[in-house]
C-alpha positions in Angstrom: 2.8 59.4 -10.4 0.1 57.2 -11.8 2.8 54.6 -13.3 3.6 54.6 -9.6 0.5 54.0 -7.8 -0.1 51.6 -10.2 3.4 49.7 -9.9 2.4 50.0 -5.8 -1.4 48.7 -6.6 0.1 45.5 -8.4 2.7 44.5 -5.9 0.0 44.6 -2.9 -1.7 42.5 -5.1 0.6 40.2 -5.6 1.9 40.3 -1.7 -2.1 39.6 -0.8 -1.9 36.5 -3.4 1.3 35.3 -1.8 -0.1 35.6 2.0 -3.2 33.6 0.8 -1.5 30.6 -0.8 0.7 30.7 2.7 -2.3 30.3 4.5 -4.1 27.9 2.6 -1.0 25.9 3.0 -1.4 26.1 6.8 -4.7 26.4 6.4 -4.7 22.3 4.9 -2.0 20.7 7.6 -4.0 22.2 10.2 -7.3 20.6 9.1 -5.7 17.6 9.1 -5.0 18.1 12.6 -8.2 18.9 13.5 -10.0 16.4 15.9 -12.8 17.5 13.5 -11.5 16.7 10.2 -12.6 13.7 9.0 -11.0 12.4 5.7 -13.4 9.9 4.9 -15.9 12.5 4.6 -14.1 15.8 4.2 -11.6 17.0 2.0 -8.5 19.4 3.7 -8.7 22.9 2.5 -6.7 23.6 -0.7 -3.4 24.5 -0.4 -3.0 26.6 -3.5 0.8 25.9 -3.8 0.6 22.5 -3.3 -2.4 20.9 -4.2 -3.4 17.0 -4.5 -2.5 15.6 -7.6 -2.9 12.4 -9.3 0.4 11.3 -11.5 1.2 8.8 -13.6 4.9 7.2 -13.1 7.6 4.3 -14.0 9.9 2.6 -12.6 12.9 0.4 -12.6 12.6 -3.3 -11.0 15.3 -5.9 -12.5 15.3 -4.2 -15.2 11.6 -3.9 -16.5 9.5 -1.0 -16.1 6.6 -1.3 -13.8 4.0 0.9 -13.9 2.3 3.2 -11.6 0.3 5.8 -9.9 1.3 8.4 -7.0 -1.4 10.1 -5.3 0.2 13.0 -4.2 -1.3 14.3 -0.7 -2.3 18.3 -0.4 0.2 20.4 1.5 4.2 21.1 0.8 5.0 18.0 2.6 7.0 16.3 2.7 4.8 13.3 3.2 4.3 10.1 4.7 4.0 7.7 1.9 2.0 4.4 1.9 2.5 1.9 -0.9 -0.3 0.3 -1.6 0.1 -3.5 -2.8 -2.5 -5.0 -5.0 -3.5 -8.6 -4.6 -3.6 -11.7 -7.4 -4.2 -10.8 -9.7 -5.0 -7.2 -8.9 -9.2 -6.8 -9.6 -9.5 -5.4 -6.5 -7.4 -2.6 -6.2 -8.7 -0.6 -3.3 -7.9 2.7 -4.7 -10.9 4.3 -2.8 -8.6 3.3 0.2 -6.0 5.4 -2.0 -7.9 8.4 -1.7 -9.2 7.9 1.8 -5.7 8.1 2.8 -4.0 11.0 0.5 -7.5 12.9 2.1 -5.8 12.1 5.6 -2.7 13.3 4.4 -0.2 10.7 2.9 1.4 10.2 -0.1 -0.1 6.7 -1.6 2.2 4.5 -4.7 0.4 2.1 -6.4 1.9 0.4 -9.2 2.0 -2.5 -11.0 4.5 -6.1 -10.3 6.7 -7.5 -12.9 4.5 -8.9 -15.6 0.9 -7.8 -14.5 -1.4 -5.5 -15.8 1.1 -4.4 -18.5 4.5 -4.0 -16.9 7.6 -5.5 -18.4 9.0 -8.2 -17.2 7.4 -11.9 -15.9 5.2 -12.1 -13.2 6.3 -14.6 -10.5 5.4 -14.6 -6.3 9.0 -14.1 -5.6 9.7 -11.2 -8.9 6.6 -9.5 -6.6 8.7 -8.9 -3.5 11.5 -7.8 -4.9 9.4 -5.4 -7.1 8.2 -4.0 -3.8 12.1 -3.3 -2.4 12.2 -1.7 -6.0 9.3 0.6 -5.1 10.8 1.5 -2.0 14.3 2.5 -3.7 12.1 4.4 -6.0 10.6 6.5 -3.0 13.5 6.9 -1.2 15.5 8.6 -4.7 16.6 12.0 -3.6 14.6 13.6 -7.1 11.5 11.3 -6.3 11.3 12.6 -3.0 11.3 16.2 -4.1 9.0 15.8 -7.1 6.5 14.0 -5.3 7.0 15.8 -2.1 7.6 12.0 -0.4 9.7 11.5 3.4 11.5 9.0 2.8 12.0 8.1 6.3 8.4 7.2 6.8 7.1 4.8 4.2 4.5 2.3 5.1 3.9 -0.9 3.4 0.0 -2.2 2.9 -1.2 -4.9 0.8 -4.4 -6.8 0.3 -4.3 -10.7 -0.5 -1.2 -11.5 -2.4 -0.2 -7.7 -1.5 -0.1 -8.6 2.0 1.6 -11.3 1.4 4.5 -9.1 -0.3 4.2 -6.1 1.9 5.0 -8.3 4.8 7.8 -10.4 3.0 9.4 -7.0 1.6 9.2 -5.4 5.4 10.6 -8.7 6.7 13.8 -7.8 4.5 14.2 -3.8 4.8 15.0 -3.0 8.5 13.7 0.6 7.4 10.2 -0.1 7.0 8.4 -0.1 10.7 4.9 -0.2 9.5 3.5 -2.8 7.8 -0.5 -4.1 6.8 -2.0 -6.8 5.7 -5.6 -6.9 4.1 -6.7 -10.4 3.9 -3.1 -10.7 4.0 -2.5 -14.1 1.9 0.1 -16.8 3.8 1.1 -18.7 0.4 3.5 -21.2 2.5 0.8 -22.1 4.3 -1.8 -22.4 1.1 1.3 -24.2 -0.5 1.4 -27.0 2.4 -2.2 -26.9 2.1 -2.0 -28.4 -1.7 -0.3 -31.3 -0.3 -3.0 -33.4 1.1 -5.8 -31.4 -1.5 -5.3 -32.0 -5.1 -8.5 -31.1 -6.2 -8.1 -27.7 -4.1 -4.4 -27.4 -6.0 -5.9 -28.3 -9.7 -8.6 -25.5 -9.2 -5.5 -23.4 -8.3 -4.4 -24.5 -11.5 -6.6 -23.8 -13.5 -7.2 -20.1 -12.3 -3.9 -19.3 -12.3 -3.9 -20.4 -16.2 -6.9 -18.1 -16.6 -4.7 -14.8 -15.5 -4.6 -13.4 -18.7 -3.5 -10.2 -17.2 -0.2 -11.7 -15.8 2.5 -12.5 -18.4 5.2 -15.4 -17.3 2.9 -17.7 -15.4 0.9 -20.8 -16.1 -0.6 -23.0 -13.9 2.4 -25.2 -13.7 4.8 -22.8 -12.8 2.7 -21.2 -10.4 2.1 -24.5 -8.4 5.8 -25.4 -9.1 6.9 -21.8 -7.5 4.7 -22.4 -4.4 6.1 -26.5 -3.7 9.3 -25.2 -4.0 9.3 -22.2 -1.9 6.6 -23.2 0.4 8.8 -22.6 3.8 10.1 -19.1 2.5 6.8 -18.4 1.7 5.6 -18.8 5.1 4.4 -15.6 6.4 4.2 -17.4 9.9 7.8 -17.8 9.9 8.1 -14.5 9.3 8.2 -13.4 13.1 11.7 -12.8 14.1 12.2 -10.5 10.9 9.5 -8.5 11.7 10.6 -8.0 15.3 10.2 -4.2 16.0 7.7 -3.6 13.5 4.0 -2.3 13.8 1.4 -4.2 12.0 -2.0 -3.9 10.9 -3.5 -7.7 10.0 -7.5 -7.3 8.9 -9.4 -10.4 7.9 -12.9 -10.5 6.6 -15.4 -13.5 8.1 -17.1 -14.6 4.6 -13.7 -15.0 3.1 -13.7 -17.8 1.4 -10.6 -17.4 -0.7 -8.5 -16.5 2.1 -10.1 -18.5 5.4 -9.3 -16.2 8.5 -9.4 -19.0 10.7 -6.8 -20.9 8.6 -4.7 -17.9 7.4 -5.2 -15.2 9.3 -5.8 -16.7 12.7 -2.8 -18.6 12.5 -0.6 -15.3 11.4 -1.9 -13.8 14.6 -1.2 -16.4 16.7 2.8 -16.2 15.7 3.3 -12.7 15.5 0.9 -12.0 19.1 4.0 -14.7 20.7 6.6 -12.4 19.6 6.5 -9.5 22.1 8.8 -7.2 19.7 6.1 -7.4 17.3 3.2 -4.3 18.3 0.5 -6.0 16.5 -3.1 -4.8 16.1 -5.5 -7.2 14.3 -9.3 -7.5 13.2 -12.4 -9.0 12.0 -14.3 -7.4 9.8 -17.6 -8.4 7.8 -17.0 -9.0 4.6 -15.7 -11.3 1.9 -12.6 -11.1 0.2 -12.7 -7.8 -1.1 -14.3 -6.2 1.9 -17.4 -5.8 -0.2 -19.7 -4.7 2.3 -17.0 -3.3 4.8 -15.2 -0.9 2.9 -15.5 2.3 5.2 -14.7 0.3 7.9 -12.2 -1.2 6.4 -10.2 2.5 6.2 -11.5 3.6 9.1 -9.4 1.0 10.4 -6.3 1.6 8.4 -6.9 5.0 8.9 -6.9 4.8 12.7 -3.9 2.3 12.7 -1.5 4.6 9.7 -1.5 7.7 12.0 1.0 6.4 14.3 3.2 5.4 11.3 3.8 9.4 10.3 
């Protein structure tokens, strides 16, 4: 009799355990929910079963392995995933953006291009954009998508500077990606016709690009040789038609002075706003570059803008 109350004590136990980690998972999706919940300030309740995790992964692009990050959102899932697109030649990586967004729910990829930051391969402005279709192969993998609890039918591209610049060339290109954001988003046809008229401007491009240690391939001379000769397929502005039936999110900063908005971002703007296919949402923000002194703003408004691309 004992060995049976306590065989009877163990499995309520264990039934009690199994309802709670249930409800925590219900518990989590429904504070996300929540008109209440807010995930720049709050974190969701812990779904025991499938909790937020932080994992270090690789992939294939062309052959080289590029390196990466997933932060995995709490909650079975599956999620909506965000890849999240570093700029040139990647200081800034916005990775408190990374978190602001798992916290509301998504899935975030961040990872490495071809030749930066220690992945394989050689780091070109074109290799970057086809990294990014590699990413989103990556995602969409059937055994991807189960390990890192990932809906591959709703992956959203956002990129800062040169990120922008390949989230919006790779969305251009994959009919299958209907959100799309730029951060300072940079138009490098338009910085390339810029060099024409502006040597100085182009040497001091030079020059920095030289400095890149981080990026493995590129010099200053190829760099400059890669934007003359690409400079009209480089043109996000030119972009419009292939983004017809997209969303997207274009955020400029006022004291940018590597990225002018009124020569790169106003411009953008003013092409995609003539396209009416295009449901475009755009913004000043203060700040330079980097959104320095913007940040919270700066995911409150890609925050606001992602919901509508779950």
């Amino acid at each position: 009799m004992r060995i049976l109350i306590t065989a009877l004590l163990g499995l309520s136990v264990l039934t009690l355990a199994a309802c709670q980690m249930a409800s925590n998972s219900v518990n989590a999706v429904a504070d996300m929910a929540t008109p209440d919940y807010d995930p720049l300030t709050q974190d969701p309740e812990l779904s025991v079963a499938f909790p937020p995790a932080l994992e270090e992964l690789n992939f294939q692009s062309q052959g080289a392995r590029l390196n990466g990050l997933i932060y995995v959102a709490n909650g079975e899932g599956p999620h909506p995933t965000v890849v999240l697109l570093h700029g040139y030649p990647g200081n800034e990586k916005n990775l408190d953006l990374a978190q602001d967004l798992r916290r509301a729910g998504f899935n975030v990829l961040f990872f490495h291009y071809r030749g930066a930051w220690g992945s394989g391969g050689r780091f070109s402005f074109a290799n970057g954009i086809e990294d990014v279709g590699a990413a989103l192969d990556f995602l969409r993998d059937p055994e991807t998508a189960r390990t890192y609890r990932v809906d591959p039918n709703k992956i959203t591209l956002i990129g800062h500077s040169y990120g922008g610049f390949t989230a919006l060339q790779a969305a251009a290109k994959d009919d299958s990606v209907t959100c799309v954001g730029g951060m300072a988003a940079a138009d490098f046809g338009a910085i390339a016709s810029s060099f024409e008229n502006a040597p100085q401007a182009q040497a001091r491009f030079s020059a920095y690009a030289d400095s890149l240690t981080m990026l493995a391939g590129q010099t200053g001379a190829t760099a400059i040789a890669e934007l003359d000769a690409n400079r009209l397929g480089f043109d996000l502005r030119a972009l419009s038609g292939a983004l017809d039936g997209k969303r997207i999110l274009l955020v400029a900063a006022r004291s940018d002075t590597a990225v002018p908005a009124d020569r790169i971002h106003t411009p953008m703007v003013a092409a995609y706003s003539a396209n009416a296919g295009i449901d475009l949402e755009h913004k000043l923000l203060p700040g330079d570059h980097s959104f320095s002194w913007s940040r919270k703003a700066l995911s409150r408004t890609v925050l606001r803008w992602v919901e509508d691309c779950r």
